[in-house]
LONU-670656 format. One record per atom (N, C-alpha, C, O): x, z, y. Coordinates in steps of 0.05 Angstrom, whole numbers, plus 32768, in hexadecimal, padded with zeros to 4 digits. Layout:
BEGIN
XZY ...
END
This chain:
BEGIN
813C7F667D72 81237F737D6A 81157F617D56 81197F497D59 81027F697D3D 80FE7F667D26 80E17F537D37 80DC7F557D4F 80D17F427D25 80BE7F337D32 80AB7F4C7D2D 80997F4D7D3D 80AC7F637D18 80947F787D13 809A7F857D2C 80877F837D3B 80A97F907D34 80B47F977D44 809E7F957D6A 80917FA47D79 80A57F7A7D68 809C7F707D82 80827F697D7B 80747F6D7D8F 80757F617D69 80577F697D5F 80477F837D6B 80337F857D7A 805C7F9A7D5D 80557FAC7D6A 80517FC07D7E 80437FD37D86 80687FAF7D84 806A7FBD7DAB 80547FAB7DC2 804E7FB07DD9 804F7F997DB3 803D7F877DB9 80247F8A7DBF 801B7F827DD5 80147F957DAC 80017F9D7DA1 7FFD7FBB7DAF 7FE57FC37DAF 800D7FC87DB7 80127FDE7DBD 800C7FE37DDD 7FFF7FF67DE7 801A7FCB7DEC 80127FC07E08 7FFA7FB47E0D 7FF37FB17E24 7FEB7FAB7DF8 7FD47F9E7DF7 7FC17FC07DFA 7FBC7FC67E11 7FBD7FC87DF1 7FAF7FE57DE7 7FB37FF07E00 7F9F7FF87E0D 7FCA7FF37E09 7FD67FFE7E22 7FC27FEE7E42 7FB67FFB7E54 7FC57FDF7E41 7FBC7FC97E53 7F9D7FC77E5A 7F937FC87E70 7F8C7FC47E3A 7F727FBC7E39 7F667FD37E31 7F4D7FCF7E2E 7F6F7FF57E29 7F5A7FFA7E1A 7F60801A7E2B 7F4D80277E33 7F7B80247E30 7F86803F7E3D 7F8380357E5F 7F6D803D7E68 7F8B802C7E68 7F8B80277E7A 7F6E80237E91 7F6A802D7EA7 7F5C800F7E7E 7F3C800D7E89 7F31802C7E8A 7F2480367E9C 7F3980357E74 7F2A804F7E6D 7F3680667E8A 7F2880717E9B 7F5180687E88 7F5E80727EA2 7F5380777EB5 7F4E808C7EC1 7F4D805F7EBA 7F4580547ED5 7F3180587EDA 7F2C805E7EF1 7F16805A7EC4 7EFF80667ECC 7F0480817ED4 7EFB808A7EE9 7F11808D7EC7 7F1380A77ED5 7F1880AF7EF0 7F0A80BD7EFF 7F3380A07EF6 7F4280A07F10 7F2A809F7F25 7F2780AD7F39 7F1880867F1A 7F0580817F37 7EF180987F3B 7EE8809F7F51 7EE880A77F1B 7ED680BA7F25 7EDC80D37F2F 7ECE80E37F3B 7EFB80D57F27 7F0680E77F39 7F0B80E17F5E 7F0580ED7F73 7F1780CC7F59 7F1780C27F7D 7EFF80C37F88 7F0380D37F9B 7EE580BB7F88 7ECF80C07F8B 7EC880DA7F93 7EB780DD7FA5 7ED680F67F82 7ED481047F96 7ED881167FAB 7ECF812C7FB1 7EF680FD7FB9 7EFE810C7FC1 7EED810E7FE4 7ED881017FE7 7EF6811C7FF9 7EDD81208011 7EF3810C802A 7F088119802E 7EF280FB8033 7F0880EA803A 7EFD80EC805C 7EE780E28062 7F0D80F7806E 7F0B80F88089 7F1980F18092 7F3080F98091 7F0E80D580A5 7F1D80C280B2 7F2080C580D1 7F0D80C580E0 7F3780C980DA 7F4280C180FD 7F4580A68103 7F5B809E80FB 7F348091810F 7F3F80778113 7F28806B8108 7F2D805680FD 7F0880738108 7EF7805F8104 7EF9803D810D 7EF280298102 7F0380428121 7EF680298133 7F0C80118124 7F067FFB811E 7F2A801F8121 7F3D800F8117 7F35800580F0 7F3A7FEE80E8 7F2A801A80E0 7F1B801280D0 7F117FFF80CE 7F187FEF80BB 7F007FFA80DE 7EE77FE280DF 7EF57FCF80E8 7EEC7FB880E3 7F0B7FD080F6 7F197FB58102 7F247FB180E6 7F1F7F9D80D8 7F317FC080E0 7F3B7FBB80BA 7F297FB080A0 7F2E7FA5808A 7F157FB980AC 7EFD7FAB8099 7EFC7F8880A7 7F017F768097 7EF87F8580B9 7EF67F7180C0 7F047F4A80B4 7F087F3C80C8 7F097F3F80A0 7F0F7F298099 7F157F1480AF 7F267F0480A7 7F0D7F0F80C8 7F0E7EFF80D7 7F257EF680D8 7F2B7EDF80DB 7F377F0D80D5 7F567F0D80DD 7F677F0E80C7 7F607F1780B1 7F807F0480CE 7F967F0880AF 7F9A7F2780B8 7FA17F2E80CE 7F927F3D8098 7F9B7F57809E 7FAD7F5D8092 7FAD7F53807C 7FC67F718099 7FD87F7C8081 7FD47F9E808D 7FD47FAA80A3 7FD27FA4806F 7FD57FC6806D 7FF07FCB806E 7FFF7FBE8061 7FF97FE38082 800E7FF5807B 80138006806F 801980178080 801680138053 801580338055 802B803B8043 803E802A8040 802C80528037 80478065802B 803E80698018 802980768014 805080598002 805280557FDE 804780737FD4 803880737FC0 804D808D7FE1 803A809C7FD2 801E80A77FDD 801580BC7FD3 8013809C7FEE 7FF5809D7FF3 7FE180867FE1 7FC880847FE1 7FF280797FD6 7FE480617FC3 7FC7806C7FB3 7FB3805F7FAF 7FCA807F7FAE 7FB380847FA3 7F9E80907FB7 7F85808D7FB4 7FA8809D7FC9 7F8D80A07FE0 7F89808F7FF1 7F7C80958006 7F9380747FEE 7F9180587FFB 7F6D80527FDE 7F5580537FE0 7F80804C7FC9 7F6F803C7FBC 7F5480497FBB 7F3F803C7FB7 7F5780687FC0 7F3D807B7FBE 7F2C80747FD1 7F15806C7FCC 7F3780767FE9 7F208071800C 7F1780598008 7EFF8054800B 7F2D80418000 7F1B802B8000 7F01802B7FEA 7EE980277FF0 7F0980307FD3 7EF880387FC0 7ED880417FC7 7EC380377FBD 7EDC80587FDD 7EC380647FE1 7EB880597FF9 7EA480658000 7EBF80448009 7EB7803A801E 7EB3801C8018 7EA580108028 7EBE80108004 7EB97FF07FF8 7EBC7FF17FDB 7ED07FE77FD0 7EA87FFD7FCE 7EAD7FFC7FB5 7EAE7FDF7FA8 7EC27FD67F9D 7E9C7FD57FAA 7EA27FAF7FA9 7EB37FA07FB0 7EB67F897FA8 7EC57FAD7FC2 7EDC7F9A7FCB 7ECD7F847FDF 7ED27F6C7FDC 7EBF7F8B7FF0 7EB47F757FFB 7EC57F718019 7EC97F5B8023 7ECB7F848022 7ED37F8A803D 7EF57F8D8039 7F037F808048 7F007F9B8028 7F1D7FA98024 7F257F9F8010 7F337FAE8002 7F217F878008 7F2B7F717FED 7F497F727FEB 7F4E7F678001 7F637F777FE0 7F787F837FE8 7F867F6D7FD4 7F7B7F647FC0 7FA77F637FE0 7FB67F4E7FC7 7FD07F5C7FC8 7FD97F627FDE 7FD87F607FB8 7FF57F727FBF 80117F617FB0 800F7F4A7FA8 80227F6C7FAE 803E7F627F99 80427F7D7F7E 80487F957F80 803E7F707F6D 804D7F797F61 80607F717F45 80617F597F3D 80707F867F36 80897F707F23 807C7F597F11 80647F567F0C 80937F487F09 80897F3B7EF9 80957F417EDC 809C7F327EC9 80947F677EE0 809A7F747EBD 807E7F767EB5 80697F6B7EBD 80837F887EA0 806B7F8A7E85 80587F9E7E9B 803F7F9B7E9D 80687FB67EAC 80677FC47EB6 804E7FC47EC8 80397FD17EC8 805A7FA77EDD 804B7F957EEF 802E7F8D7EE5 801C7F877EF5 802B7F8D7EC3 80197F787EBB 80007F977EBC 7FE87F947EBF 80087FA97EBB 7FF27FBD7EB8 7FF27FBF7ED4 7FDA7FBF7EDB 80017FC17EE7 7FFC7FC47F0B 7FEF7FAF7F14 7FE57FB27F2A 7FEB7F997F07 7FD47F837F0F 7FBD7F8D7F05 7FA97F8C7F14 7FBA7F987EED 7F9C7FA77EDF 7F987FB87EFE 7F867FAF7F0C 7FA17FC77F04 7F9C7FD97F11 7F8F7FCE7F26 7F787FD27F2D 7FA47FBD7F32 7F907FB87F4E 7F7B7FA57F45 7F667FAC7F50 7F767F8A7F33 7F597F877F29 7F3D7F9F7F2D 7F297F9F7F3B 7F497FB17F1C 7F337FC47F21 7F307FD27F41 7F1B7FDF7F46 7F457FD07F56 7F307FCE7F65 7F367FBA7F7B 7F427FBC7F90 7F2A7FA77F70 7F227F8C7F81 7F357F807F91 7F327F6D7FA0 7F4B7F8F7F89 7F627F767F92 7F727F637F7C 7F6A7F5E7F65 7F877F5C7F87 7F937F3D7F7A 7FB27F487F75 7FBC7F527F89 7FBF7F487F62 7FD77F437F64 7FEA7F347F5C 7FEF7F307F44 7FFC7F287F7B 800D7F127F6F 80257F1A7F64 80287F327F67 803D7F0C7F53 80517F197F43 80687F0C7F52 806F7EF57F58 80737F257F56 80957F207F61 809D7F3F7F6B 808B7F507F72 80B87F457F6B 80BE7F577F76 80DF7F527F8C 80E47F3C7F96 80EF7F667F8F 81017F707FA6 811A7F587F97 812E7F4E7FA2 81117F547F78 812E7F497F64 81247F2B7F5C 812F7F157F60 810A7F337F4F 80FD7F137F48 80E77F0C7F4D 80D27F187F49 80EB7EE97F5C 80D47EE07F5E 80C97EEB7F7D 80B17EE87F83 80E07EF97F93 80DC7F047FAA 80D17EEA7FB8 80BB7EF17FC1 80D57ED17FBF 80CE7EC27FD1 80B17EB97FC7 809E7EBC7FD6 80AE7EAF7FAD 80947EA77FA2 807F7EB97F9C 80697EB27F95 80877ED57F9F 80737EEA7FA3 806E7EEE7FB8 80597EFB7FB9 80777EE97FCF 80797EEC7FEC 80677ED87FF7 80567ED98009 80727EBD7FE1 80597EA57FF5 803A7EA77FE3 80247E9E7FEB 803E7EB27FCF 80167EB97FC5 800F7ECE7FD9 7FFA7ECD7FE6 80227EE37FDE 80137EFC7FEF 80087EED8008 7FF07EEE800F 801C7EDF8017 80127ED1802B 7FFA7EB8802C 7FEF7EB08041 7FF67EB08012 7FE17E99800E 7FC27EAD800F 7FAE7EA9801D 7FC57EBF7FFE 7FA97ED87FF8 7FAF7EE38012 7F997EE7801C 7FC27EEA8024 7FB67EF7803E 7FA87EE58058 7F9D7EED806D 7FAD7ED18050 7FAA7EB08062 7F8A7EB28057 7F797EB48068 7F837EB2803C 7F687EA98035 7F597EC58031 7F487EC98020 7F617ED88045 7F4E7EF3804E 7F567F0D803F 7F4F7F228049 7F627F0E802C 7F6D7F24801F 7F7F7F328038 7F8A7F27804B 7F7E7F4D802F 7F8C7F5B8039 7FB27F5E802B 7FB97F5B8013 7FBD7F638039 7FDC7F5C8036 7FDE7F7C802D 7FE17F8A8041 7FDC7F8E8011 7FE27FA6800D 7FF77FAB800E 80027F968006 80097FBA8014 80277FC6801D 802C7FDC801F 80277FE88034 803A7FE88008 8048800A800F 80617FFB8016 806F7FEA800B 8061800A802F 80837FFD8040 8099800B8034 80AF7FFF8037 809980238026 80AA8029801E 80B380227FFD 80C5802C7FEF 80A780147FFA 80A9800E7FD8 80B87FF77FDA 80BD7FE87FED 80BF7FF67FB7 80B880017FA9 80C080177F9D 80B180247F8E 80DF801F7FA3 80F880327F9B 80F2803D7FB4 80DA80417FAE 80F280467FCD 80FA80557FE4 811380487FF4 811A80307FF3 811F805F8005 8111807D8009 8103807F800D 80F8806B8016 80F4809B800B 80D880A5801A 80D780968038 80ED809A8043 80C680888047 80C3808B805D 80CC8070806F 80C480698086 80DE8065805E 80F2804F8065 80E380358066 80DC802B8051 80DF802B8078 80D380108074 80DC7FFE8073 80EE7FF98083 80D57FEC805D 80DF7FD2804A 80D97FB18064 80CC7FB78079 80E07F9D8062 80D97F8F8073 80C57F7E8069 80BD7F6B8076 80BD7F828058 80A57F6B804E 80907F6E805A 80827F5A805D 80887F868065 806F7F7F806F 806E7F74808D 80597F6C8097 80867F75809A 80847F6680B2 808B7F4880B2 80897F3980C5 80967F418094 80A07F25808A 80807F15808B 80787F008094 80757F2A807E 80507F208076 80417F1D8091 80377F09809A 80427F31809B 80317F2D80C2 803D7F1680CF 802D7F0880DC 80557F0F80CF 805D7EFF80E8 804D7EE280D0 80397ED580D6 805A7EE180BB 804C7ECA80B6 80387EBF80B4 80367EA680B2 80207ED280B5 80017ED580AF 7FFA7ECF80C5 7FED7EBB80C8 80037EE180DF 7FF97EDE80F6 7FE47EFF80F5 7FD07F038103 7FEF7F1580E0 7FDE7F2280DF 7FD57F3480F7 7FD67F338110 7FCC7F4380E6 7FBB7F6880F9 7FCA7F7980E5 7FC57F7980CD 7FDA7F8780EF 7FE67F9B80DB 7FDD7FB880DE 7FE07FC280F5 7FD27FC780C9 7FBC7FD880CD 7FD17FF180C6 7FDC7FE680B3 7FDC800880C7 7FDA801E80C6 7FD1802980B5 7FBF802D80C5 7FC78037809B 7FB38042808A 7FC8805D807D 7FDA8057806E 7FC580738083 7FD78091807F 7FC080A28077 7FAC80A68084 7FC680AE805C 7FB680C48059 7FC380DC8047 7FD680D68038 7FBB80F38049 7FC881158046 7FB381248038 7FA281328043 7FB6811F8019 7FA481398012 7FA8814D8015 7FBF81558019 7F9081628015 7F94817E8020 7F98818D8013 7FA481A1801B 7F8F818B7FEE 7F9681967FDE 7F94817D7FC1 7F8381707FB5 7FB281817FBF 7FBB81657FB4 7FD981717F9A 7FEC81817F9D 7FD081617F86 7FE281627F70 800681557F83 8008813D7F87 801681627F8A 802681527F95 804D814F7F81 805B81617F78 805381337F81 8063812E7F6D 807B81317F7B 808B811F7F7D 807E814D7F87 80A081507F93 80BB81497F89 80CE81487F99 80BF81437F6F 80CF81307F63 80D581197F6E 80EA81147F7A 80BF81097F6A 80BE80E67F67 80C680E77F8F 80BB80F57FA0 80D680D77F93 80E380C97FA6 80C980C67FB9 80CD80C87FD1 80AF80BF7FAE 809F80BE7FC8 808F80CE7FCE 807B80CB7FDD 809980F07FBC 808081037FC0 806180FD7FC2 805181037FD3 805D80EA7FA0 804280E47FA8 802D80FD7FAA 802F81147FA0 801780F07FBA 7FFC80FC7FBC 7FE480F67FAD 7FD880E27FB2 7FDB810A7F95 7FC7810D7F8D 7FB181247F92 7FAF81387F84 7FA1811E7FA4 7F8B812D7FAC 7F7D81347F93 7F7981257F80 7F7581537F94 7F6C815E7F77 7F4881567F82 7F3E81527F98 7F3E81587F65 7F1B81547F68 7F1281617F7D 7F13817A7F7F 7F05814D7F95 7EFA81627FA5 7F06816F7FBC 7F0181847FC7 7F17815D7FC2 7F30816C7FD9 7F1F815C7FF2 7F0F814A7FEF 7F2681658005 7F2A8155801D 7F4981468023 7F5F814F801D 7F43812D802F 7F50811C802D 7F5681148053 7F4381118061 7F6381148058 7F65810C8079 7F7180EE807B 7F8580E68070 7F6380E38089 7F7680C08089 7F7080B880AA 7F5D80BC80B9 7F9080AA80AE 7F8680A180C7 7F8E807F80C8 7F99807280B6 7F87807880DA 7F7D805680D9 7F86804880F3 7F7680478106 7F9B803F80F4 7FA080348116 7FA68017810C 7FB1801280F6 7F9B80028123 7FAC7FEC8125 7FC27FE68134 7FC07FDF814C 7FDC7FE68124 7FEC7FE78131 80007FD4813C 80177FD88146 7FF37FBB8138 7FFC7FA2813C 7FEF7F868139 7FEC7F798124 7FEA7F7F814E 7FD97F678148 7FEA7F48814C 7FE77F3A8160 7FFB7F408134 80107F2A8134 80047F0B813E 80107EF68144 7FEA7F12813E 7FDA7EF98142 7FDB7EEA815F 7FD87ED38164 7FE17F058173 7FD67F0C818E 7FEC7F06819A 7FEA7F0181B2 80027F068191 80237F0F81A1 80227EEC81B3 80157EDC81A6 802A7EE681C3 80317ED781CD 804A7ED181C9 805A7EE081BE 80537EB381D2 80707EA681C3 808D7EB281D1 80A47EAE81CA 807F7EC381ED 80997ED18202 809A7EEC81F2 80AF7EF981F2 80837EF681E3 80807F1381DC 80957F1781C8 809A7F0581B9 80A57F3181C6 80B17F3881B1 80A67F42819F 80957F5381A5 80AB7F3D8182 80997F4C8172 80A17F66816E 80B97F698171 80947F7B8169 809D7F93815B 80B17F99814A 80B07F888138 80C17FA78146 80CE7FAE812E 80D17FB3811D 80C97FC98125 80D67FB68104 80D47FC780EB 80D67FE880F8 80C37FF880F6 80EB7FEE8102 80EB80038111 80D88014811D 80D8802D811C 80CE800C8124 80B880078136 80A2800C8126 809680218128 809C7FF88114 808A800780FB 808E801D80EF 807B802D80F0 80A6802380E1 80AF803980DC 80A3805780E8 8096806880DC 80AD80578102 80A480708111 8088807C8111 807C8091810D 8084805C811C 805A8060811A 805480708105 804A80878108 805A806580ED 804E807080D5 8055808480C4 804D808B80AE 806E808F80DC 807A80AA80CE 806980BD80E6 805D80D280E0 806A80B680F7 805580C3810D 803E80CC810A 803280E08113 803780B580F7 801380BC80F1 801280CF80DD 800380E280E0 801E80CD80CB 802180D980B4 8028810080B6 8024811380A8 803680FA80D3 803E811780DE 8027812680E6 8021813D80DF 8017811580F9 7FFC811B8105 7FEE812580F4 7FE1813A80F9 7FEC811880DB 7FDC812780BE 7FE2814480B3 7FD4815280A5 7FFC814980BD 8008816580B3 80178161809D 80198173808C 8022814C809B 803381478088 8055814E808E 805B814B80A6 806C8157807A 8083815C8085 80918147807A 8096813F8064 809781418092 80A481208094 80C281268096 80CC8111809E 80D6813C8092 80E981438097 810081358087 81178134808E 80F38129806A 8104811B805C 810580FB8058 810E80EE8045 80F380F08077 80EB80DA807B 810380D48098 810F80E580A4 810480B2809B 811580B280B3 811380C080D0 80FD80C680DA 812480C480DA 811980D280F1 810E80C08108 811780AA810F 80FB80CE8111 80E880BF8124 80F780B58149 80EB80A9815C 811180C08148 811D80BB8166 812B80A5815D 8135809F8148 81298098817C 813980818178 815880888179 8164809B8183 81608070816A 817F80768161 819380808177 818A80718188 81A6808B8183 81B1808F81A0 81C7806F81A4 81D480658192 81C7806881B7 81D2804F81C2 81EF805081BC 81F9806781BD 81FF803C81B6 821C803981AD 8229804181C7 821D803E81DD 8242804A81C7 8252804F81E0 825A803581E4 825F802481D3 825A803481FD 825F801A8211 824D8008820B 82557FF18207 823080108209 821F7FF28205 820C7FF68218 81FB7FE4821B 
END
């Protein structure tokens, strides 16, 4: 590639970054803003608001945007739901850090190929010093539904509270294509979210077994069912049948 060349692809990502993007994003929020967001799971909420504790969010790579919305309209400041997530260390990554800046989270760089262990130990340093541990379990590729192990890599080490956070718009732009069937709630939809704590890693005692990935899995295909969602192309929720002769 020519040095004009990379000047201008350059220049191009710069524009991209600082000038499309900000502008975007104002929109996005005044659209999220209005959407009508009805929550099951107050009480677990407020335990999620809570800092006292190392927290990590659970949720599914395509509710991402009615994640960033509820928090939005319930901590617009970031004071309570301050969020640090992973993401790449491409060009790609460098605009998914813009993103979560604007709203009031942190993002460290590493992904599934590079930079996995040293992205792993910032997530865990920002969830140690009160940030919340953000996590779509199924990301960043899928499948739908499949849960990844990082976020139980992040709880056992934190000592966290691993929070549950599922939400189902009701009338929602939906991307049946893309591998995670994302959800975009149109202006003005109702929004249903529910909120459980579903693990408190802090609490387990040294005889206790911890939970599973498995185990996570179900929960949060469960909840997501409860919402009225069709979870049919997600793992199945019975446990596996036992090997012969075991």
């Amino acid at each position: 590639m020519t040095t004009r060349k990379r000047r201008t692809r350059a220049l191009r990502f710069w524009l991209l970054q600082h000038l499309v993007v900000p502008l975007s994003l104002g929109i996005i929020k005044l659209w999220m803003r209005t959407w009508r967001i009805e929550v099951e799971g107050r009480e677990a909420l407020e335990q999620f608001g809570d800092g006292s504790h190392p927290r990590v969010m659970a949720a599914f790579h395509g509710t991402s945007a009615c994640v960033l919305g509820h928090l939005l309209q319930v901590d617009p400041k970031g004071r309570r739901y301050n969020g640090a997530t992973m993401v790449s260390t491409s060009r790609d990554g460098d605009l998914m850090a813009s993103v979560a800046h604007s709203f009031n989270s942190v993002a460290v760089r590493g992904s599934t190929k590079k930079r996995a262990a040293a992205g792993l130990l910032a997530l865990i340093h920002e969830v140690q010093r009160g940030r919340i541990g953000m996590m779509a379990v199924d990301g960043p590729r899928g499948p739908r539904g499949k849960a990844q192990p990082g976020v139980l890599t992040l709880a056992k080490a934190t000592g966290a509270r691993v929070f549950i956070l599922v939400h189902r718009g009701e009338n929602s732009i939906r991307f049946k294509k893309a591998w995670d069937k994302y959800d975009l709630p149109k202006p003005f939809s109702r929004v249903r979210a529910k909120c459980l704590l579903w693990q408190d890693f802090g609490a387990l005692g040294p005889d206790q077994p911890a939970p599973s990935l498995a185990d996570l899995q179900r929960a949060m295909i469960a909840t997501y069912q409860d919402l009225g969602e069709d979870v049919s192309d997600m793992p199945p929720l019975e446990e596996p049948p036992p090997c012969p002769g075991s």
